[in-house]
N, CA, C, O and CB atoms as a CASP TS submission, in Angstrom:
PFRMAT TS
TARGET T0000
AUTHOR 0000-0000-0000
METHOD Language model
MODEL 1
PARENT N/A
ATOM      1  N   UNK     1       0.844  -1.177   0.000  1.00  0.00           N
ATOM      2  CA  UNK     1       0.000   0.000   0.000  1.00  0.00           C
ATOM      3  C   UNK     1       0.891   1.243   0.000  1.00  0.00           C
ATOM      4  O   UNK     1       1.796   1.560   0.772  1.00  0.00           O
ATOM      5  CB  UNK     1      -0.961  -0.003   1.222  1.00  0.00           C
ATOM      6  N   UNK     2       0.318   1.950  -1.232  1.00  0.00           N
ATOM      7  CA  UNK     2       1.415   3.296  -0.840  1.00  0.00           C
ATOM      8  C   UNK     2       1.007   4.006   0.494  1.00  0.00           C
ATOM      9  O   UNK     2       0.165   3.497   1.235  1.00  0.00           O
ATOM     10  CB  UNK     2       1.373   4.624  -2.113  1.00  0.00           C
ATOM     11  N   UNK     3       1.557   5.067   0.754  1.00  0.00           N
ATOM     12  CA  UNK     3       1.757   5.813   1.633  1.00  0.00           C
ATOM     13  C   UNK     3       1.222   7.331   0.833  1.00  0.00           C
ATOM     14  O   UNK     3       1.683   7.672  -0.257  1.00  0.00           O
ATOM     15  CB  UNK     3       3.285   5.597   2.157  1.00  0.00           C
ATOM     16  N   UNK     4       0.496   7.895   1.363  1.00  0.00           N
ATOM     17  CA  UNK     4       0.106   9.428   0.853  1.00  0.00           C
ATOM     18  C   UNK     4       0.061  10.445   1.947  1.00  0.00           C
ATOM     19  O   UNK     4      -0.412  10.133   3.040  1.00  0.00           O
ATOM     20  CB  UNK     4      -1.371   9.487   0.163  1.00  0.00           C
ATOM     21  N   UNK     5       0.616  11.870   1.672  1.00  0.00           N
ATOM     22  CA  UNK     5       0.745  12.895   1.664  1.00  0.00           C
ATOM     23  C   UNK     5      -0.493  13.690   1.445  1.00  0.00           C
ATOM     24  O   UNK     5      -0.932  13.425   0.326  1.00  0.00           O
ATOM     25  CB  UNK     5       1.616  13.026   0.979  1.00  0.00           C
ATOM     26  N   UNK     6      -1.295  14.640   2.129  1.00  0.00           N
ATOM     27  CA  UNK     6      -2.243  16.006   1.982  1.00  0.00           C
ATOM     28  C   UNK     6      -1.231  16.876   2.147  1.00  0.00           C
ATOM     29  O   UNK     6      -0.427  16.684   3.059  1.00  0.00           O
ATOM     30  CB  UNK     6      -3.535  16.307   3.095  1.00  0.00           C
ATOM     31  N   UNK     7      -1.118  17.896   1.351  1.00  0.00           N
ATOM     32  CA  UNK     7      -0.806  19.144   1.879  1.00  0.00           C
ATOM     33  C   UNK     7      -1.648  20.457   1.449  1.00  0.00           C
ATOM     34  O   UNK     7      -1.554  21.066   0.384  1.00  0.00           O
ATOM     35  CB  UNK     7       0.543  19.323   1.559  1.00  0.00           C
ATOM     36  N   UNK     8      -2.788  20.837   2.923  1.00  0.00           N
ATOM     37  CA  UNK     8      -3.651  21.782   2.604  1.00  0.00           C
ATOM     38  C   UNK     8      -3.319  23.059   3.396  1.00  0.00           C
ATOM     39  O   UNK     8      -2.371  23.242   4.159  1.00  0.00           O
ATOM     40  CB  UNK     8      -4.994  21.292   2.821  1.00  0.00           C
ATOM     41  N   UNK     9      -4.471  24.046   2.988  1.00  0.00           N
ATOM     42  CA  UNK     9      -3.790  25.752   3.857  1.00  0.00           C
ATOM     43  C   UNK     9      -5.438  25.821   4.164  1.00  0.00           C
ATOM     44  O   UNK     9      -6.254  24.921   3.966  1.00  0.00           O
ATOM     45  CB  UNK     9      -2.783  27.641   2.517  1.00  0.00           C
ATOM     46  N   UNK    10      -5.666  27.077   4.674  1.00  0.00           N
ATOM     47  CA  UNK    10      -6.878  27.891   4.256  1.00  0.00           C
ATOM     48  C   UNK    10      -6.722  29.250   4.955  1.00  0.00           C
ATOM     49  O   UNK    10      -5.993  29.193   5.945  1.00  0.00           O
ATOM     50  CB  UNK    10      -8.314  27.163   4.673  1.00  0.00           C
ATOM     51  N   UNK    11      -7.235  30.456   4.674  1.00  0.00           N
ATOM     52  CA  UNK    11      -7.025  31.590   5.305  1.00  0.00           C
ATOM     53  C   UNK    11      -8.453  32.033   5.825  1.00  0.00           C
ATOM     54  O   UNK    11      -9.433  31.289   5.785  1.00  0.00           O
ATOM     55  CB  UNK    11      -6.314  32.584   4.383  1.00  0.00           C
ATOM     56  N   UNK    12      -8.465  33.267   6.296  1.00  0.00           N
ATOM     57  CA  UNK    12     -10.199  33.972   6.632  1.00  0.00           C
ATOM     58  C   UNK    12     -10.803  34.117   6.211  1.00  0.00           C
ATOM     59  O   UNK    12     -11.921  34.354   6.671  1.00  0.00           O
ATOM     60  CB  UNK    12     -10.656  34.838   6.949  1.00  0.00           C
ATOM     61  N   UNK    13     -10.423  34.071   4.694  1.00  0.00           N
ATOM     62  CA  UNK    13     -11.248  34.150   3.414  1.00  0.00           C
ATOM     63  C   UNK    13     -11.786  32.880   3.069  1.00  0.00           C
ATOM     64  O   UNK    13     -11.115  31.855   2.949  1.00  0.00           O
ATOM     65  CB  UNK    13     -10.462  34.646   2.238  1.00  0.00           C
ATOM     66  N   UNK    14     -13.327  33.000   2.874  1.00  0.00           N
ATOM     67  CA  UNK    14     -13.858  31.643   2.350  1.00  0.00           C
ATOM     68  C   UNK    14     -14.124  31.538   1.276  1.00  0.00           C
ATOM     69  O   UNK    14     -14.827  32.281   0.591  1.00  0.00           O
ATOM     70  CB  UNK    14     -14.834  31.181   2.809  1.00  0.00           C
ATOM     71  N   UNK    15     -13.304  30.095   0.846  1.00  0.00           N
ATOM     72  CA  UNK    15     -13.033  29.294  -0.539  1.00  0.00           C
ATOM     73  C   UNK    15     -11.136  29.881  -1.036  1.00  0.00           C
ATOM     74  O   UNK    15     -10.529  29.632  -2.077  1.00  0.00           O
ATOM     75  CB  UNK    15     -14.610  29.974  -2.036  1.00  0.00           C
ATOM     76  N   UNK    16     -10.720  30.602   0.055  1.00  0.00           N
ATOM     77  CA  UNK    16      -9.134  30.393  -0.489  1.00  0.00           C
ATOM     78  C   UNK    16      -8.521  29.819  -0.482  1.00  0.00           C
ATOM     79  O   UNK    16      -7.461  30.054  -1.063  1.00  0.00           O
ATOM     80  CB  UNK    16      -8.382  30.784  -0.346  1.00  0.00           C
ATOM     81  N   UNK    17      -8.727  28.705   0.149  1.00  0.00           N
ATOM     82  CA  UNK    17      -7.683  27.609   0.761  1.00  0.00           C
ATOM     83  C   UNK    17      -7.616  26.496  -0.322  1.00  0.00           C
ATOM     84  O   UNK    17      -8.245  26.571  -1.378  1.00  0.00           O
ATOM     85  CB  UNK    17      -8.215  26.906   2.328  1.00  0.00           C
ATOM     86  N   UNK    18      -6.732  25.361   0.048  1.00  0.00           N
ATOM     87  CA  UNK    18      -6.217  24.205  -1.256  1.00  0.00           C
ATOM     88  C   UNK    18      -5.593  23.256  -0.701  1.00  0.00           C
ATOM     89  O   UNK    18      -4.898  23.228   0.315  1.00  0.00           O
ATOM     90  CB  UNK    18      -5.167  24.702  -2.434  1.00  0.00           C
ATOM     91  N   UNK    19      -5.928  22.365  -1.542  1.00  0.00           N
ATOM     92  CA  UNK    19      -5.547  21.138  -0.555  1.00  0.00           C
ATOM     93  C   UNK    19      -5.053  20.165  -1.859  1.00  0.00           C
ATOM     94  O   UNK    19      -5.325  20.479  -3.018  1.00  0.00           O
ATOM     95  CB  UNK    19      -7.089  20.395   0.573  1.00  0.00           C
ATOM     96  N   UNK    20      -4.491  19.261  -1.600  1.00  0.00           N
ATOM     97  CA  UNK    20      -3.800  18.375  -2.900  1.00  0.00           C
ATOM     98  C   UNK    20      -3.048  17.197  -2.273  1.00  0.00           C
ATOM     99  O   UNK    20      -2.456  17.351  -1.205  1.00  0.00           O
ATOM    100  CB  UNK    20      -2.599  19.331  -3.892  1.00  0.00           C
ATOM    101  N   UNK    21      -3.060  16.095  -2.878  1.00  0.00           N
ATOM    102  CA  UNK    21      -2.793  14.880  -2.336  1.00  0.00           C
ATOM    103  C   UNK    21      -1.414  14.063  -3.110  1.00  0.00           C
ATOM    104  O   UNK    21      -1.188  14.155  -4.317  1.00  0.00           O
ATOM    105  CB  UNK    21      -4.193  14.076  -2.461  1.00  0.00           C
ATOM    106  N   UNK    22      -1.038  13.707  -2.676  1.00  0.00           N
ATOM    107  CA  UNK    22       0.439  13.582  -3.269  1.00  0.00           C
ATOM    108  C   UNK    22       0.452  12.158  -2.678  1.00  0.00           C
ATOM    109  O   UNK    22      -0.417  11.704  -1.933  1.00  0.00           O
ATOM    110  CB  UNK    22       1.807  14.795  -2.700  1.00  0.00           C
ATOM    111  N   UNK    23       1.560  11.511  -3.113  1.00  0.00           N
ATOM    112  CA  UNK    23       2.227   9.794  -2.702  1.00  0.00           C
ATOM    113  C   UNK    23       3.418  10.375  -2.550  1.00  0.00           C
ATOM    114  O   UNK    23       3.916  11.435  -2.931  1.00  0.00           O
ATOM    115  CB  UNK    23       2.253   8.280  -3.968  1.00  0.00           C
ATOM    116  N   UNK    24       3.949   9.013  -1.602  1.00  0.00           N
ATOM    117  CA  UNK    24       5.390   9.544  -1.174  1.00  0.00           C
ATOM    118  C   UNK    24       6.121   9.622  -2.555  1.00  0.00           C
ATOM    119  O   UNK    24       7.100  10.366  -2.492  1.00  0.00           O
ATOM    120  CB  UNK    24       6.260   8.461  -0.025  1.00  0.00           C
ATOM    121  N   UNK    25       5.883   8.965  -3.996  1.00  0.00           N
ATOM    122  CA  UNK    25       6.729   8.312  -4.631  1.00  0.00           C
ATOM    123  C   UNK    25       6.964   9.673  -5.569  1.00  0.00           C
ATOM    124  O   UNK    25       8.065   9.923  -6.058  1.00  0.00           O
ATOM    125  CB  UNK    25       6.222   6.830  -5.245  1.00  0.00           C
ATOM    126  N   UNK    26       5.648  10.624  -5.782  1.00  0.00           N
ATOM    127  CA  UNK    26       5.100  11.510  -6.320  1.00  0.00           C
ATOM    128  C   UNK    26       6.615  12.466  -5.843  1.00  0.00           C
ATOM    129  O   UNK    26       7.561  12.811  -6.550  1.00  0.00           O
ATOM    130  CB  UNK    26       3.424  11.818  -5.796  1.00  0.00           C
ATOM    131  N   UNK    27       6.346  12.701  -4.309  1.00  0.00           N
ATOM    132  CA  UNK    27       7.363  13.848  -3.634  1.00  0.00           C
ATOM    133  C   UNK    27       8.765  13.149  -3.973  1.00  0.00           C
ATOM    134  O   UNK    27       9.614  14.030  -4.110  1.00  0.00           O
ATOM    135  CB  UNK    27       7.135  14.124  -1.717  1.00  0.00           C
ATOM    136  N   UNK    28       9.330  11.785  -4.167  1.00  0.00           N
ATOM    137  CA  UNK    28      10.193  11.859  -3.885  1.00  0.00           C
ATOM    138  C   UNK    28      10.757  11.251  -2.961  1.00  0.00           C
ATOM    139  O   UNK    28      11.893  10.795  -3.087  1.00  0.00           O
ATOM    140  CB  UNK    28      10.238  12.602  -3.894  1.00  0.00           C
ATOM    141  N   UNK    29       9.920  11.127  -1.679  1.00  0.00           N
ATOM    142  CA  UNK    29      10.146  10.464  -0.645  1.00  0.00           C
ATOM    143  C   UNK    29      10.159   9.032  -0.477  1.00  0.00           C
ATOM    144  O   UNK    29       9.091   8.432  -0.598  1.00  0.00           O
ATOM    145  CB  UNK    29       9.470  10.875   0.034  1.00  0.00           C
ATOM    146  N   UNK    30      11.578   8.186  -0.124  1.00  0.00           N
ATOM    147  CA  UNK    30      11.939   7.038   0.050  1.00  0.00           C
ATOM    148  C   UNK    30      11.070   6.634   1.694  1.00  0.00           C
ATOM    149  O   UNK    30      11.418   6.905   2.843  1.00  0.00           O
ATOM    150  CB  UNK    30      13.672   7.038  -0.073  1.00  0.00           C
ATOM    151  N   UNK    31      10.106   6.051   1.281  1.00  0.00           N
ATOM    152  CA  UNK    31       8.741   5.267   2.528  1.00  0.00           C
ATOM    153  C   UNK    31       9.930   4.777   3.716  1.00  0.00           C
ATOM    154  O   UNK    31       9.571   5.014   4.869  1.00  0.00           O
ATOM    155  CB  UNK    31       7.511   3.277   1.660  1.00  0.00           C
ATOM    156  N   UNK    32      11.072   4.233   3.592  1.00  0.00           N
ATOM    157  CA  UNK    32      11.685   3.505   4.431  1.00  0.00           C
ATOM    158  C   UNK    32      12.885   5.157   5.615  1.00  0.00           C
ATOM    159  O   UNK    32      13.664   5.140   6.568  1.00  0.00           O
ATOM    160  CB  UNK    32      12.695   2.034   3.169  1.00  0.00           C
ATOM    161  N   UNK    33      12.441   5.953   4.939  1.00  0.00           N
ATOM    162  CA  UNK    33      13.171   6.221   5.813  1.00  0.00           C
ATOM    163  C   UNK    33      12.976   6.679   7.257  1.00  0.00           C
ATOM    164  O   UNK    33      11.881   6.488   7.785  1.00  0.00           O
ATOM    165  CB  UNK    33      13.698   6.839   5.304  1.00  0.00           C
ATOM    166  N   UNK    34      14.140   7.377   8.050  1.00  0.00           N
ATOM    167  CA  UNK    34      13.406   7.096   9.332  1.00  0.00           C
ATOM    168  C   UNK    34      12.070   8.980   9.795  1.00  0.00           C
ATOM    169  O   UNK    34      12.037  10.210   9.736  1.00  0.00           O
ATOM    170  CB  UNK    34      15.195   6.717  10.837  1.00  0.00           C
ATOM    171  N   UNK    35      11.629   8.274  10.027  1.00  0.00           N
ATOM    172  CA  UNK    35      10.239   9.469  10.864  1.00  0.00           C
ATOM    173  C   UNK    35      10.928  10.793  10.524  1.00  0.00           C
ATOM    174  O   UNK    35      10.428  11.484   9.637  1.00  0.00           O
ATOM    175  CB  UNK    35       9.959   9.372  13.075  1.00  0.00           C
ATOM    176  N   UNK    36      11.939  11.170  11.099  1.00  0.00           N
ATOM    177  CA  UNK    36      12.816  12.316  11.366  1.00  0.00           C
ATOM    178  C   UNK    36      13.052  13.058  10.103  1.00  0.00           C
ATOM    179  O   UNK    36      12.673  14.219   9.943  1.00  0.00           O
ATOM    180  CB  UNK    36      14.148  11.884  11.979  1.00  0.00           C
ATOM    181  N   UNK    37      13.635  12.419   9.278  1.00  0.00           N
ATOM    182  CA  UNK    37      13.967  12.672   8.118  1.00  0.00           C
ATOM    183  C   UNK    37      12.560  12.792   7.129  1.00  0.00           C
ATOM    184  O   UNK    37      12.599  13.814   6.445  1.00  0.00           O
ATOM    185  CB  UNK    37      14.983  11.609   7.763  1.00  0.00           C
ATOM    186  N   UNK    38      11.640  12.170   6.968  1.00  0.00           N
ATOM    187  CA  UNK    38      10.636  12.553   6.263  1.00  0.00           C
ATOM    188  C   UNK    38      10.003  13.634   6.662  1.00  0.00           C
ATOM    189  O   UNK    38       9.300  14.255   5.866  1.00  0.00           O
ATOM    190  CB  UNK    38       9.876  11.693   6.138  1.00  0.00           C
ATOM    191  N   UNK    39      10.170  14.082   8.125  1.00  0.00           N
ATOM    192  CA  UNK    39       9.152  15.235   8.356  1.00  0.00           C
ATOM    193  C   UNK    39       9.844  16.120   8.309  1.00  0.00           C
ATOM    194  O   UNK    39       9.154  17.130   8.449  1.00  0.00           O
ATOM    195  CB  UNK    39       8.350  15.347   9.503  1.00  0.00           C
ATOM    196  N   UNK    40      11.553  16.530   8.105  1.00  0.00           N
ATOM    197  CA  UNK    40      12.568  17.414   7.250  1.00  0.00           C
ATOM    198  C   UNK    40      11.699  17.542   5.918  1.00  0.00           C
ATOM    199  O   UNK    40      10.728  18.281   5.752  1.00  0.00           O
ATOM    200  CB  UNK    40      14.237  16.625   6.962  1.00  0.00           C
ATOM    201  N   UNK    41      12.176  16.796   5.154  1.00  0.00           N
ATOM    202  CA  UNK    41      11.715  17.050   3.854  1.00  0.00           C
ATOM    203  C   UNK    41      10.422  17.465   3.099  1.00  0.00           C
ATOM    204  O   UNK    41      10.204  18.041   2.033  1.00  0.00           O
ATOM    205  CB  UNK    41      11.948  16.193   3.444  1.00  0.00           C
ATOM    206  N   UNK    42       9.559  16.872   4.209  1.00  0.00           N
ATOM    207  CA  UNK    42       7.988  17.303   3.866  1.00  0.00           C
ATOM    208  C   UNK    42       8.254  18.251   4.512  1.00  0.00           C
ATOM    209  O   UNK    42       8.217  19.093   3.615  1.00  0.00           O
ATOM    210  CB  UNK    42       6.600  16.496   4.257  1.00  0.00           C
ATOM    211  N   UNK    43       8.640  19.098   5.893  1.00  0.00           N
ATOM    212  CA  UNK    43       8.303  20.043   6.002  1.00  0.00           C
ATOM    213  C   UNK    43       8.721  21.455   4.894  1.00  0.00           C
ATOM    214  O   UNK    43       8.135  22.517   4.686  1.00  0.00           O
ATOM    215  CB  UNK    43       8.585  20.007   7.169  1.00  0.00           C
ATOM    216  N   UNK    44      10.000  20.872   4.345  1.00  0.00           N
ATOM    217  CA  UNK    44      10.319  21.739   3.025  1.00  0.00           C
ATOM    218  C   UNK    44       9.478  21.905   1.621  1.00  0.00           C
ATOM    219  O   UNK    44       9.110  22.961   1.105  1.00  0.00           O
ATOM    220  CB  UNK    44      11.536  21.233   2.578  1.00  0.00           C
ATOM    221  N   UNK    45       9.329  20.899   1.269  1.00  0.00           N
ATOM    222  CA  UNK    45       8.224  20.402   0.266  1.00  0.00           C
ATOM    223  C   UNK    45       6.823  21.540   0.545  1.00  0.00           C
ATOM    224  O   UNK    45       6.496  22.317  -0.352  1.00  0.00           O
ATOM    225  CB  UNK    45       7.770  18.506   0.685  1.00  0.00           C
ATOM    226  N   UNK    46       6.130  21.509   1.798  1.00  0.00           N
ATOM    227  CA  UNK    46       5.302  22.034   2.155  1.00  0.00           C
ATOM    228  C   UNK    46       5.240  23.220   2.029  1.00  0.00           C
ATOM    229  O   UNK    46       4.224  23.656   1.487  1.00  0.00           O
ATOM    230  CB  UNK    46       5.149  21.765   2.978  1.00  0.00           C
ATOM    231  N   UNK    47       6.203  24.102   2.440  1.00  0.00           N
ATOM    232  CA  UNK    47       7.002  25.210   2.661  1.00  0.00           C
ATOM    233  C   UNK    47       6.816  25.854   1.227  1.00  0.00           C
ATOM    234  O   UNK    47       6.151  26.851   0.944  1.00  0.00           O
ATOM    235  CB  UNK    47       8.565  24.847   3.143  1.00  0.00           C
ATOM    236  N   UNK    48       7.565  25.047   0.388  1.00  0.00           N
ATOM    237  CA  UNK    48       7.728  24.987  -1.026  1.00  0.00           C
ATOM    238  C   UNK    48       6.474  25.568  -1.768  1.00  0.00           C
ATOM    239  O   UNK    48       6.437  26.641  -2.371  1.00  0.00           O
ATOM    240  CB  UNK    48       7.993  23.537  -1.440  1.00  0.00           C
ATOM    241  N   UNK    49       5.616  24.808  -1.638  1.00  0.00           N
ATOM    242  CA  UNK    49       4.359  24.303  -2.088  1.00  0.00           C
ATOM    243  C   UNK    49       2.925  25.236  -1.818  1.00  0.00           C
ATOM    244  O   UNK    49       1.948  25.266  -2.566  1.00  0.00           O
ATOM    245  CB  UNK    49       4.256  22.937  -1.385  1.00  0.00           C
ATOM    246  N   UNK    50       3.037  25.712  -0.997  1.00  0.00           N
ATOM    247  CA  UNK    50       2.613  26.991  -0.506  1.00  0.00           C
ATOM    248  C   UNK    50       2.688  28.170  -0.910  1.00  0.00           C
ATOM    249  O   UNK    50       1.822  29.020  -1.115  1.00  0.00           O
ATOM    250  CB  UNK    50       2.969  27.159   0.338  1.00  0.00           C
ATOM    251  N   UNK    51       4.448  28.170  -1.075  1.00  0.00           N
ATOM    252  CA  UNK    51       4.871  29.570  -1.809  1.00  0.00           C
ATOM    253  C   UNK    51       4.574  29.407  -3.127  1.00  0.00           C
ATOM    254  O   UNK    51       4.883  30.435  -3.729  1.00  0.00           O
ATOM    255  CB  UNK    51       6.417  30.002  -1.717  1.00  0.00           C
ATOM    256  N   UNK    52       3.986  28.348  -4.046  1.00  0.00           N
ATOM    257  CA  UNK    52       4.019  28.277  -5.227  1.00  0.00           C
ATOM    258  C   UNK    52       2.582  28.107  -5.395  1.00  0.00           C
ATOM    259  O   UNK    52       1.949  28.086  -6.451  1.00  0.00           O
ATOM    260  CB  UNK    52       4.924  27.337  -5.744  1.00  0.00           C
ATOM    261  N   UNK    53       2.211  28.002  -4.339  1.00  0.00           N
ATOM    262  CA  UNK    53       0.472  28.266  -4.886  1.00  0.00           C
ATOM    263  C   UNK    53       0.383  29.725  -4.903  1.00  0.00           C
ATOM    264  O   UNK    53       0.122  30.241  -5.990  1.00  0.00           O
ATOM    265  CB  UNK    53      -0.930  27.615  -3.723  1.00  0.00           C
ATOM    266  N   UNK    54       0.555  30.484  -3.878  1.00  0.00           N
ATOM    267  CA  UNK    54       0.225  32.259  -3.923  1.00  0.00           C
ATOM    268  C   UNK    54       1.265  32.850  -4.994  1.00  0.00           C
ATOM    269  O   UNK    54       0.839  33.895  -5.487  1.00  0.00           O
ATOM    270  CB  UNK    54       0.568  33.180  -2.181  1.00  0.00           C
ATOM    271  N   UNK    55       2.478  32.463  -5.465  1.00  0.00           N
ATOM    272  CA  UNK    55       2.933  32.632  -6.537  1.00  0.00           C
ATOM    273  C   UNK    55       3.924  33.769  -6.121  1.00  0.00           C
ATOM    274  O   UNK    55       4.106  34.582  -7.027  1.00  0.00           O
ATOM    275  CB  UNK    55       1.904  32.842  -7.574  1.00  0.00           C
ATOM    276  N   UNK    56       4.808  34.090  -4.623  1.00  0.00           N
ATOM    277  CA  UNK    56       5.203  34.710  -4.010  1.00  0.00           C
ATOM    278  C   UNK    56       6.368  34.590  -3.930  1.00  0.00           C
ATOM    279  O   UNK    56       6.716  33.468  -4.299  1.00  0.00           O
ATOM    280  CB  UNK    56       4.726  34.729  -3.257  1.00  0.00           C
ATOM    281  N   UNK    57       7.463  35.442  -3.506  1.00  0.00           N
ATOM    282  CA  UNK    57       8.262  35.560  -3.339  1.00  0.00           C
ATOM    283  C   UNK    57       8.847  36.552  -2.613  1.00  0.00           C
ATOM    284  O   UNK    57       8.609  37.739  -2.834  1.00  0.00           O
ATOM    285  CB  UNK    57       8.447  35.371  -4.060  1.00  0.00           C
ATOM    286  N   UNK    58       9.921  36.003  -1.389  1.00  0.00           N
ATOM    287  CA  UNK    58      10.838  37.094  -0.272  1.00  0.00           C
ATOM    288  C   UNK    58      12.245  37.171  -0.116  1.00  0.00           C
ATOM    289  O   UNK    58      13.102  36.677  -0.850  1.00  0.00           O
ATOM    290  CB  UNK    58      10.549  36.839   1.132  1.00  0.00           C
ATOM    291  N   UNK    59      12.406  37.884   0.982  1.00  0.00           N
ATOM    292  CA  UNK    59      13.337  37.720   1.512  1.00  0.00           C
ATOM    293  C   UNK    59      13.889  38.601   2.511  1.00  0.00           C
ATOM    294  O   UNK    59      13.463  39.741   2.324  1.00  0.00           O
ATOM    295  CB  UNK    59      13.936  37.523   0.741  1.00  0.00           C
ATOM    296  N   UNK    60      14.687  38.524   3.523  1.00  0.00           N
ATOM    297  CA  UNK    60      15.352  39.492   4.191  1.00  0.00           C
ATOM    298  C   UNK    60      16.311  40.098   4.033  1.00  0.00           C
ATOM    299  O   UNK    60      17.300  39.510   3.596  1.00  0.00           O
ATOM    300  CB  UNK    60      15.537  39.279   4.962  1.00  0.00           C
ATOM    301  N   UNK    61      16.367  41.432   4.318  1.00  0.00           N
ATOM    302  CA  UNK    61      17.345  42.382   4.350  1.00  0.00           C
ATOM    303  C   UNK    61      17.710  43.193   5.489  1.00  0.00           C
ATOM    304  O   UNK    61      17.045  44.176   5.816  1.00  0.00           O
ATOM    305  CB  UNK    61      17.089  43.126   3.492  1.00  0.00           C
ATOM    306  N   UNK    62      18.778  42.799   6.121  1.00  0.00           N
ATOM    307  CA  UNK    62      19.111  43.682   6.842  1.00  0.00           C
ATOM    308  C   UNK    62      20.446  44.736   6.580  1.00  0.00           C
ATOM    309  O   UNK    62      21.556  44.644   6.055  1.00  0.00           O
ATOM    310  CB  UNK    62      19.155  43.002   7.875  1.00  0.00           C
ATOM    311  N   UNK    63      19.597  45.847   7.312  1.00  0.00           N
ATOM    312  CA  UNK    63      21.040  47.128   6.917  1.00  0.00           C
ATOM    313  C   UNK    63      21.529  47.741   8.323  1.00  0.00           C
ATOM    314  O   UNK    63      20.969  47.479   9.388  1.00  0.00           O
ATOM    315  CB  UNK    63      20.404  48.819   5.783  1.00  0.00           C
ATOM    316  N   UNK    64      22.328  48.349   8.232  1.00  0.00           N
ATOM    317  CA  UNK    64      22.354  49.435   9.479  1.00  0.00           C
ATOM    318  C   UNK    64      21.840  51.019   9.347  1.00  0.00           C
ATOM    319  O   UNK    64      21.637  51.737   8.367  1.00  0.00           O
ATOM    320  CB  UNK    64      23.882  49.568   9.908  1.00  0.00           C
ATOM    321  N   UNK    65      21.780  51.129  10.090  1.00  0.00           N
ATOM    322  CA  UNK    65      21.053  52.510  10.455  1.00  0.00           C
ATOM    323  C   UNK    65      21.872  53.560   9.696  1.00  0.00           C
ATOM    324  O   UNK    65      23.035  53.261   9.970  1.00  0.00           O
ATOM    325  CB  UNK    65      21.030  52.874  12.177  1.00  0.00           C
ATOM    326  N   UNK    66      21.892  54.700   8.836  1.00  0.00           N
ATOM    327  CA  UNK    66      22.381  54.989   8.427  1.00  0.00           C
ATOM    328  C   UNK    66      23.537  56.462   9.428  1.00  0.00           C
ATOM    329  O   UNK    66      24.394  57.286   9.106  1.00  0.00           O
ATOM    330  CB  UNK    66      21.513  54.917   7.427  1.00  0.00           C
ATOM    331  N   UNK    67      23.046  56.163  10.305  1.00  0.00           N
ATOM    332  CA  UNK    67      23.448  57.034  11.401  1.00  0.00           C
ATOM    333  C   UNK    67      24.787  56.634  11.681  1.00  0.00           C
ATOM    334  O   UNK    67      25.819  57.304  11.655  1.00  0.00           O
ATOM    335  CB  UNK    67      22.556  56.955  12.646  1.00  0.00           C
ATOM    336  N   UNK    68      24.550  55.096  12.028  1.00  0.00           N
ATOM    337  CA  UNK    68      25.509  54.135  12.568  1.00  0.00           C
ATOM    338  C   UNK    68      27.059  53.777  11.960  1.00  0.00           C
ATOM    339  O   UNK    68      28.139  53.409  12.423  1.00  0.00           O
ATOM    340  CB  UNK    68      24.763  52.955  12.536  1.00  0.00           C
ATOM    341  N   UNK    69      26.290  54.234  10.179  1.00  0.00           N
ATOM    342  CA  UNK    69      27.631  53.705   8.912  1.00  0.00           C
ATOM    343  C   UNK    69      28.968  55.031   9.008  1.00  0.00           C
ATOM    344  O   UNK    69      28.896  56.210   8.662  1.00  0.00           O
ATOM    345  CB  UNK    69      26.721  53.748   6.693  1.00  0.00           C
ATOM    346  N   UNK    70      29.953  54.377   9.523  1.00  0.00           N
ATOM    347  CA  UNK    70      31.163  55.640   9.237  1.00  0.00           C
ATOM    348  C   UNK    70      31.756  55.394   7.832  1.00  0.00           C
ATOM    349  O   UNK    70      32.628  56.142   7.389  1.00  0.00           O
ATOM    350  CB  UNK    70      32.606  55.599  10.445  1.00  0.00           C
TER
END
């Protein structure tokens, strides 16, 4: 029996949310490995998967104060 994956969201808004069903074999994911390691990778996958539904993109920047720069 395979093994399957949901990975859903939803926000305050009703009907924004998404949900989609995946197999491990689909992600990638080797069934044998240990607990630890699959919930690494799905938690990336997820992560992933999310940002590619809203179609988004970030990042951080930090500067110093311009007071601060000699």
């Amino acid at each position: 029996m395979k093994k399957i994956i949901t990975f859903s969201f939803s926000t305050e808004y009703e009907g924004s949310g998404e949900e989609e069903v995946f197999t491990f074999e689909e992600l990638g994911i080797d069934e044998n490995m240990k607990d630890k390691e699959i919930e690494k990778v799905l938690d990336k996958l997820f992560h992933d998967w999310v940002w590619d539904k809203f179609n988004i993109s970030g990042g951080i920047i930090i500067t110093k104060d311009k007071d601060t720069i000699k």
